[in-house]
Every structure is written in structure tokens, then in C-alpha cells.
C-alpha positions in Angstrom: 112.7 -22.2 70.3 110.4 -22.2 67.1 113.5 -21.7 65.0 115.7 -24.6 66.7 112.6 -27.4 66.2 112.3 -25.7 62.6 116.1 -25.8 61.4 116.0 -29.7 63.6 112.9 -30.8 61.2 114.9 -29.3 57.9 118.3 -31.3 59.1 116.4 -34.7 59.1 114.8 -33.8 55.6 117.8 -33.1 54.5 119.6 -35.8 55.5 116.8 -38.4 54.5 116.7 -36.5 51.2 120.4 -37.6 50.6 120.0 -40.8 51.9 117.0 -41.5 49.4 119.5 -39.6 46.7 122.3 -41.6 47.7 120.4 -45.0 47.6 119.1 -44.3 44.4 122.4 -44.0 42.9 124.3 -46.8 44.6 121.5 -49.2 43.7 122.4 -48.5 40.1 126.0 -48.9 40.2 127.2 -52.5 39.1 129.7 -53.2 41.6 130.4 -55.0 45.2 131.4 -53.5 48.1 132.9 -54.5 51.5 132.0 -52.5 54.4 134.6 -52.3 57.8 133.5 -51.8 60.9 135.6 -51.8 64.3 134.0 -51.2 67.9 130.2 -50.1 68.3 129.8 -48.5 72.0 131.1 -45.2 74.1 133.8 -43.6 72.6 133.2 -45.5 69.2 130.5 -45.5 66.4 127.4 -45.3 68.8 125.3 -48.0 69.0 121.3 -46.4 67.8 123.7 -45.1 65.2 125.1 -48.5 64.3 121.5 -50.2 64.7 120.4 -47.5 61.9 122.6 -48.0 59.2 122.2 -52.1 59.6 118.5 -51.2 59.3 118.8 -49.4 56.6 121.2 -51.8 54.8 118.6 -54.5 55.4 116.4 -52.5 54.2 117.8 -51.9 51.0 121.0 -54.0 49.5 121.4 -57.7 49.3 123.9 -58.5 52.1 126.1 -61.3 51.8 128.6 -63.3 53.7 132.2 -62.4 52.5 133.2 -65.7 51.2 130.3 -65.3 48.6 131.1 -62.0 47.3 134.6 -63.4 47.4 133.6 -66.5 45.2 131.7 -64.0 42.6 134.9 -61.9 42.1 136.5 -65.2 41.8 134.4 -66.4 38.9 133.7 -63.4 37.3 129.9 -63.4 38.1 128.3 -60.3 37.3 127.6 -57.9 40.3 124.3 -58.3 41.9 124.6 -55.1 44.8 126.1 -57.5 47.2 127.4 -55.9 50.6 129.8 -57.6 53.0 129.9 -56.5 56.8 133.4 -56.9 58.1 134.5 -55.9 61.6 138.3 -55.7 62.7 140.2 -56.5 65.8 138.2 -59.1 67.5 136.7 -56.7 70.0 133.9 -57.9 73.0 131.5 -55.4 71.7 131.5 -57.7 68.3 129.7 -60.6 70.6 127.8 -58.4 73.1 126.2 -56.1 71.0 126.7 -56.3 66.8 125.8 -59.8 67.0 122.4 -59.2 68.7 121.5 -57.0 66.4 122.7 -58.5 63.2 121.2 -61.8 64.0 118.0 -60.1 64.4 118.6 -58.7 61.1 119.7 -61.8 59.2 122.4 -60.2 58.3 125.9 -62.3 57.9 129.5 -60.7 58.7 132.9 -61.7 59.3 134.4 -61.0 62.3 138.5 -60.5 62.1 140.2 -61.6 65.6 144.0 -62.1 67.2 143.8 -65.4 68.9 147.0 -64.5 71.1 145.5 -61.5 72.2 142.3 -63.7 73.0 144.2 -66.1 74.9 146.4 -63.5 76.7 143.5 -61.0 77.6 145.1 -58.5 76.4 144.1 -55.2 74.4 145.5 -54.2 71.0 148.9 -53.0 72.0 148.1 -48.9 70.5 144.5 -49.3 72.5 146.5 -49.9 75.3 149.2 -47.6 75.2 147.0 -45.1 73.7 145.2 -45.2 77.1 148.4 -45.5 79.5 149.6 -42.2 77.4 146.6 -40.3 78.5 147.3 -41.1 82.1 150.9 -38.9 81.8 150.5 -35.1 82.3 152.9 -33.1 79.8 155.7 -33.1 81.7 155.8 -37.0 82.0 154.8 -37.5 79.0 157.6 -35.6 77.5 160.2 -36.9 79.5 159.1 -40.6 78.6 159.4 -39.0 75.0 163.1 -38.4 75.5 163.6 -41.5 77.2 162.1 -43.7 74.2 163.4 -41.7 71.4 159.7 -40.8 70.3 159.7 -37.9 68.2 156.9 -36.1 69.9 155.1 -35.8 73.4 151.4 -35.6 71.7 149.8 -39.0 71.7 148.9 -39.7 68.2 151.8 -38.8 66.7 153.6 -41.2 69.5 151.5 -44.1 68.6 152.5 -43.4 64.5 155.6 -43.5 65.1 155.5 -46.6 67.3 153.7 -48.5 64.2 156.5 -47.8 62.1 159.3 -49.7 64.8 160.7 -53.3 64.1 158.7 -55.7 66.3 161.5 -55.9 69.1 161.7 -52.0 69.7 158.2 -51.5 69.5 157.8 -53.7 72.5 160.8 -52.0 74.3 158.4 -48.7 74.5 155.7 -50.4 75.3 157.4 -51.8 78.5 158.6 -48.6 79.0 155.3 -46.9 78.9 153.6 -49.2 81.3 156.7 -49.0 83.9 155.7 -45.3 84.0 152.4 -46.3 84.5 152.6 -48.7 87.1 149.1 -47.9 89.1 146.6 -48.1 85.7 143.6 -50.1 86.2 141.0 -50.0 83.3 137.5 -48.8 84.4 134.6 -50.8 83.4 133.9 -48.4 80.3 137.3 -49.1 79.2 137.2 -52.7 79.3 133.6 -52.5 77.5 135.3 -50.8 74.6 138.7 -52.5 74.2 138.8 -56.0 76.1 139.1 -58.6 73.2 136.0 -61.0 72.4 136.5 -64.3 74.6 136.9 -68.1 73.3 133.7 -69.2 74.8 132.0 -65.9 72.8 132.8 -66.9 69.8 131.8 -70.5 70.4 128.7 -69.1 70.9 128.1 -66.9 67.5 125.9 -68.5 64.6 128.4 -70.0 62.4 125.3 -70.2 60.3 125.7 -66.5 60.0 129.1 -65.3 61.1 132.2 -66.4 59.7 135.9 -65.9 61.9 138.7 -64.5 60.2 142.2 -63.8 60.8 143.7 -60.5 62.0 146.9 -62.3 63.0 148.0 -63.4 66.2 148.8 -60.2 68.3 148.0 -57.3 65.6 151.5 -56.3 64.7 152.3 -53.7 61.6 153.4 -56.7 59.3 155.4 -54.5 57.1 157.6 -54.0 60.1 157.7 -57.9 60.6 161.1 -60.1 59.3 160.0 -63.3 57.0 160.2 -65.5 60.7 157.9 -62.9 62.6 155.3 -62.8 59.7 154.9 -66.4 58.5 154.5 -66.9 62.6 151.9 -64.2 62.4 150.1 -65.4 59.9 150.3 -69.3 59.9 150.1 -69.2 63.9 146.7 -67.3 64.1 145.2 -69.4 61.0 145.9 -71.9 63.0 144.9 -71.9 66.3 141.4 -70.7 64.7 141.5 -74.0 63.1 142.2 -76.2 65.5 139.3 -74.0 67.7 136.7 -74.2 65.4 137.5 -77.3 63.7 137.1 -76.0 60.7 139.2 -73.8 57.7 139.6 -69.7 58.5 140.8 -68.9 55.3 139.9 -65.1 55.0 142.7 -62.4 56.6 142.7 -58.6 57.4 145.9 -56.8 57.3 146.3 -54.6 60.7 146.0 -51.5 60.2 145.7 -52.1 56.7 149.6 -52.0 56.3 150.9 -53.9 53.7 153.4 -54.4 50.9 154.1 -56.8 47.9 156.4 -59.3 49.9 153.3 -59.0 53.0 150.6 -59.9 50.1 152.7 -62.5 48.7 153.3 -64.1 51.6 149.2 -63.9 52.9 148.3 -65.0 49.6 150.6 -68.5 50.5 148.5 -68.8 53.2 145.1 -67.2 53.0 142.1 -67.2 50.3 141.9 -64.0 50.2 142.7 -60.5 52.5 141.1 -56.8 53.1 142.8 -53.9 53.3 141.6 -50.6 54.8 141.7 -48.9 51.5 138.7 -46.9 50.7 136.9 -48.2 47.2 134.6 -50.7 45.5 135.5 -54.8 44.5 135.4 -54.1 40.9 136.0 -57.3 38.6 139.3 -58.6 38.2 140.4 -57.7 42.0 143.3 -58.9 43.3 141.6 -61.0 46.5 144.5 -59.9 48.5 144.2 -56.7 48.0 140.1 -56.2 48.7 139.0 -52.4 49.3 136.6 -51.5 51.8 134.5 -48.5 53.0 134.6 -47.7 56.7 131.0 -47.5 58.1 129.9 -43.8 59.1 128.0 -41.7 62.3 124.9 -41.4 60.3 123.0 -42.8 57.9 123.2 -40.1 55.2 127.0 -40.1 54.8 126.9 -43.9 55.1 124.4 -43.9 52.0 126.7 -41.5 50.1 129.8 -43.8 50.9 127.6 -46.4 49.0 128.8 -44.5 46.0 131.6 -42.2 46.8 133.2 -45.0 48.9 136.4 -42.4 49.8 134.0 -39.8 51.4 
């Protein structure tokens, strides 16, 4: 038992040594960086573990709201360790918990949300039939794999290949996967983890401190999208955001990070500037519809490393 407490004790030096290490090194790097972030709960990034890493970021990097970091790309300041917090897919967690603690912080981020998910109550459409998927035993699963076309009965590779259909077939198996599951009912844990963040919840966040951004209306794959389906994506969300807040949402997060030139060109017609989920620092000179982030980590010491080796 000795031995156990004695190799615990030399994990934590360890990983505070390489935190310390990590800081060190990030702090003298020039550049500004954009962290993404999606649910914080069960079956996500854990919330002490969450709490941590803000702590430590508070601790030790000047954290910014996006639209500032955004403005010094823009002008060509010179890098002062700024650090966005973004979080993707407008999730309930975002208002219940992160919030709490970042206010509690001071520390500003931009939350990206589907307002015709919001309004419809519904989940993203891979949380959802991620879920109804695991309901299916083998068998079912792989005769509902023939019956869509899907090129494979494991779940992961069945939601891939469902992000790569046009808008119109994608829905077609979606219908078809929740006619097989006709008796699902999400449990309290699930609708903790994937019900979208309500109108009235973000009426309620500091605007002093958060900002709302677009994710699009429903969280398609836009590369899939015709011109029609993605100017409604993209114009539609902006906004009923607008006319919500009563003020402009001019910052957009491509879903799933998929995008292309005519995607970017047609965002940049529309929107100020966009992230992508491409691992990587805002170095000068970056396109603002293209913005790299880091995905936040399940500790702090890989999340200080990622403050310098971004694709770790």
C-alpha cells in the first residue's frame, strides 16, 4: 500500500512538474490562442477537472473575450498571451454549470448555439442517433445497416458516414433510426448531458461576460449543404439570435469543423469572423474565417502542454 501512495505522490509531481514546465514555455511564446470546449458533466470532460484547468488559466494567462483577440489579429497588435474560451453546440451544461464557474472566475467566453434546435428541444442530430444506436443489439443494428445503406453496423463509423450525406438523405436515416427505436426515452443523465441550453438560460448569462455565437440553425455538415440550405443555415441562425438579443451575433463556429472555400466564402458574407476545429495557434495575418483552436484536455498537465504544442 506504501508503494501505491508512493508512485500516487510521484504522478502528481510529475504532472505539476510539466505543468510548471509547460507554463513556462507557453508564457514565452508570442502568439494567441483560442481554446474549444464542448459539454462539462458525466460522460464528458468532468467537471473538478474542468474547474481546474479554468483555475489554472486564471491563474496564469490573460483571458479575453473573443471579439478582442479577434480585433488584435485584425489590426495587427502585437500578441499579449491572450486566451479565448469557446464552447460549441449550445449545450444546457454551458448555463448550469460553466457559467457558475467562469463568472466566479471573471473569466469571459463565447458560447456557440443552434437556435432551431433551441426552439425545437431537440438534441444534435449524431447525439441523438448516437444514443438511439446504442439501444439496437447487433443483430438490429445490422439489419438497420442494410436497410439504410450504411456501410457498417459499429456506431461510430455509422454516424461518419451519416455526416458525409446530402441534407435530405441524412434525415431519411435518421427517421429510419428512430422508427426502430420507437420506445426510447432519455434518462435524466442523458438529458443533463445533451438537452440544448434554453431561451430563458441564455437570457439569463452576463452579456457583460459571455458573448452568443452562431453554430447555425440545426448543426448540419455545411459542406454537405446546397447554396439555398447554407445561406438558410447561416443567415437564419444569425438572425433569430438577433432579433433575441437585440443586438449583432457576428462570430460563427463551423459544425464539426467541416468546411470548404465556397463554406468560408459564403460565412465570411455573413459573419465577422468563424472557428474551425483545427488544432493550432492565431498567428498574425490569420484568415478570421479560418481561426484554429485547441480542444481543452482531462487534466491540467496535458492542457498546459497544449498551451504550446497545441496538436497534442
Amino acid at each position: 500500500m506504501e508503494s501505491l501512495k508512493s508512485l500516487v505522490v510521484k504522478l502528481v509531481q510529475s504532472a505539476a512538474l510539466v505543468a510548471g514546465l509547460s507554463r513556462r514555455v507557453a508564457r514565452r511564446m508570442p502568439v494567441r490562442r483560442i481554446v474549444m470546449l464542448h459539454g462539462v458533466g458525466p460522460g464528458e470532460l468532468e467537471v473538478a477537472a474542468f474547474v481546474a484547468q479554468m483555475e489554472w488559466l486564471a491563474r496564469n494567462f490573460r483571458v479575453v473575450p473573443l471579439g478582442e483577440l479577434i480585433a488584435g489579429v485584425n489590426t495587427g497588435a502585437p500578441a499579449a498571451q491572450e486566451v479565448a474560451l469557446t464552447f460549441d453546440d449550445g449545450l444546457r451544461c454551458h448555463a448550469e454549470v460553466v457559467a457558475p464557474v467562469l463568472s466566479r472566475l471573471g473569466l469571459p467566453a463565447t458560447f456557440f448555439v443552434c437556435p432551431g434546435l433551441m426552439s425545437e428541444r431537440r438534441w444534435l442530430w449524431n447525439h441523438e442517433a448516437r444514443v438511439r444506436l446504442q439501444l439496437l443489439d447487433d443483430a438490429q443494428r445490422q439489419a438497420l445497416a442494410v436497410d439504410t445503406g450504411a456501410p457498417s453496423a459499429a456506431i461510430e463509423p455509422w454516424v461518419e458516414w451519416m455526416k458525409t450525406l446530402p441534407l435530405a438523405a441524412r434525415r431519411q436515416v435518421e427517421a429510419l433510426i428512430r422508427a426502430r427505436t420507437p420506445g426510447f426515452v432519455p434518462t435524466p443523465q442523458q438529458h443533463a448531458r445533451f438537452d440544448p441550453v434554453s431561451w430563458e438560460q441564455l437570457r439569463t448569462l452576463d452579456s457583460d461576460l459571455f458573448t452568443v455565437g452562431s453554430h447555425t440553425s440545426s448543426h448540419p455538415i455545411l459542406t454537405t449543404l446546397d447554396q439555398v440550405e447554407l445561406e438558410n443555415e447561416l443567415r437564419g441562425s444569425r438572425d433569430a439570435l438577433e432579433r433575441f438579443l437585440g443586438k449583432p451575433v457576428d462570430l460563427f463556429c463551423y459544425p464539426n469543423g467541416s468546411q470548404d472555400r465556397r463554406v468560408r466564402e459564403t460565412t465570411a458574407k455573413i459573419y465577422r469572423a468563424a472557428v474551425t476545429t483545427e488544432s493550432g495557434f492565431v498567428g498574425d495575418g490569420q484568415d478570421l474565417h479560418d481561426l484554429p483552436r485547441f480542444p481543452v484536455a482531462d487534466n491540467v498537465a496535458l492542457f498546459a502542454w497544449r498551451m504550446h504544442r497545441p496538436e497534442a
